[in-house]
C-alpha positions as CSV (number, residue, x, y, z in Angstrom):
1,X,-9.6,21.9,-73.4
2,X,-7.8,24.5,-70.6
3,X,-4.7,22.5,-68.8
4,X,-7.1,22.8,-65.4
5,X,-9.5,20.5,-67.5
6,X,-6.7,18.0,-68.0
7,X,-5.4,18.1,-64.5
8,X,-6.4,17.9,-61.0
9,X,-4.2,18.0,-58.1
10,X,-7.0,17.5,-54.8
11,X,-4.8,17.6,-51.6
12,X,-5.4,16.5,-48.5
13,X,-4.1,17.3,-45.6
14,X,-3.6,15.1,-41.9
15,X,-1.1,16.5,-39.6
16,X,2.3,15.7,-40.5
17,X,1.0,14.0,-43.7
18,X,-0.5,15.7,-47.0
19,X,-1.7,13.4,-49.7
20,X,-1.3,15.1,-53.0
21,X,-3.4,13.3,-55.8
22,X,-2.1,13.7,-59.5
23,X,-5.0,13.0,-62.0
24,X,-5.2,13.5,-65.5
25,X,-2.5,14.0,-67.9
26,X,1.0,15.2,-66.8
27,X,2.4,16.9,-69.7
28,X,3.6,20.3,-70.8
29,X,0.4,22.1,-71.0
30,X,-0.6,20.8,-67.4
31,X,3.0,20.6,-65.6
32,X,2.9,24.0,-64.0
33,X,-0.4,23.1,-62.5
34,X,1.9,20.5,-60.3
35,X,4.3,23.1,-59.8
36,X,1.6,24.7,-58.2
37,X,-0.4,22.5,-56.2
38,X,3.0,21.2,-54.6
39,X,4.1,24.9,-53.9
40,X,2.3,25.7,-51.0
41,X,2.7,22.1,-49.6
42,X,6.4,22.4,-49.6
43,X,6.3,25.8,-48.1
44,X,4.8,24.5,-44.7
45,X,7.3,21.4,-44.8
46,X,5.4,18.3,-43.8
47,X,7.1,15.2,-42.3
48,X,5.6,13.5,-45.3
49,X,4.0,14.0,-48.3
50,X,2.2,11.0,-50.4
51,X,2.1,11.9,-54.1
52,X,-1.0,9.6,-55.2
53,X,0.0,8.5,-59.1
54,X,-3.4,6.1,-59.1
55,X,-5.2,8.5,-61.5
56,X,-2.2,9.4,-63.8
57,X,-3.1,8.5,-67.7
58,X,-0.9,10.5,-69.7
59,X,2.8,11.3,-69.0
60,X,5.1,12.5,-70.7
61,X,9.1,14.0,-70.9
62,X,7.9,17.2,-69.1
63,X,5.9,15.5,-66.4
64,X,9.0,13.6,-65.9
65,X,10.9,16.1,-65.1
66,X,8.0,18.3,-63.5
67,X,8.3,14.8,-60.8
68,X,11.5,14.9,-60.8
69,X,11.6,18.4,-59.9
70,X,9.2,17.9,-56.8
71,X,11.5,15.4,-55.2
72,X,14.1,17.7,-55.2
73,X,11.8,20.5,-53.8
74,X,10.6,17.9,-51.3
75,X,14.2,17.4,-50.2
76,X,15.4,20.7,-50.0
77,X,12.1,21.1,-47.6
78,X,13.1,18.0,-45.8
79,X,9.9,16.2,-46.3
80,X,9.9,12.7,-46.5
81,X,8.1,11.7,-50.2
82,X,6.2,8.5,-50.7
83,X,4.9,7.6,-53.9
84,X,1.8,5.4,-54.8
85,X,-0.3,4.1,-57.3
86,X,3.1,3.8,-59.9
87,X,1.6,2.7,-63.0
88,X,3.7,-0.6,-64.3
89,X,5.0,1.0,-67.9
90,X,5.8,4.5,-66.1
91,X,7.5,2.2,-64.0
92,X,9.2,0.8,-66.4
93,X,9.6,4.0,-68.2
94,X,12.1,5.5,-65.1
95,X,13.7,2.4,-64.9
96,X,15.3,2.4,-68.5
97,X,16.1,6.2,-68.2
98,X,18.0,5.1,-64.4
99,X,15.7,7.8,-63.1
100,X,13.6,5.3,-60.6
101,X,16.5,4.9,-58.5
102,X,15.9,7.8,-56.3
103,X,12.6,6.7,-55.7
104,X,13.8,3.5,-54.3
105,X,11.8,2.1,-51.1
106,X,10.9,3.3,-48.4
107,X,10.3,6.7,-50.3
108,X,9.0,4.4,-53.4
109,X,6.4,2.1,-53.2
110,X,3.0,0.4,-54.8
């Protein structure tokens, strides 16, 4: 199965406000297809961008850091990152490795 197969990244855009949909599996096959779809979203700097984690089966230690990575590209861009649909054990998952704290409300949420 090809990594666009195992990943889809639909965006949608509303002013100030792009919703960025992560579906699939995030792992090292289909990490660079993030990389991607957050590119060009980052590039025009939105106030905020809502990365929708509702449809995220399959995550692994490079789609950890292939998140991590976009909320430090969303900061260097300035744009505000909210983050939905948190499924309970990757949840838990960040919280063990001390890596949710970033992610902390109002930029975190359910």
């Amino acid at each position: 199965m090809r990594a666009d197969q195992l990943l889809q990244t639909p965006t949608v855009w509303w002013g100030g406000t792009v919703l960025l949909c992560v579906e699939g599996e995030l792992d090292i096959a289909t990490a660079p297809l993030l990389d991607r779809a957050a590119a060009p979203v980052l590039a025009v700097g939105p106030e905020l961008l809502c990365l929708d984690l509702a449809a995220l089966v399959f995550c692994d230690v490079t789609g950890l850091h292939a998140l991590r990575r976009l909320t430090d590209q969303a900061a260097a861009a300035r744009t505000r990152l909210y983050v939905a649909g948190l499924h309970p054990r990757l949840r838990s998952t960040l919280a063990r490795l001390k890596t949710l704290s970033p992610w902390t409300p109002p930029v975190l949420q359910d």
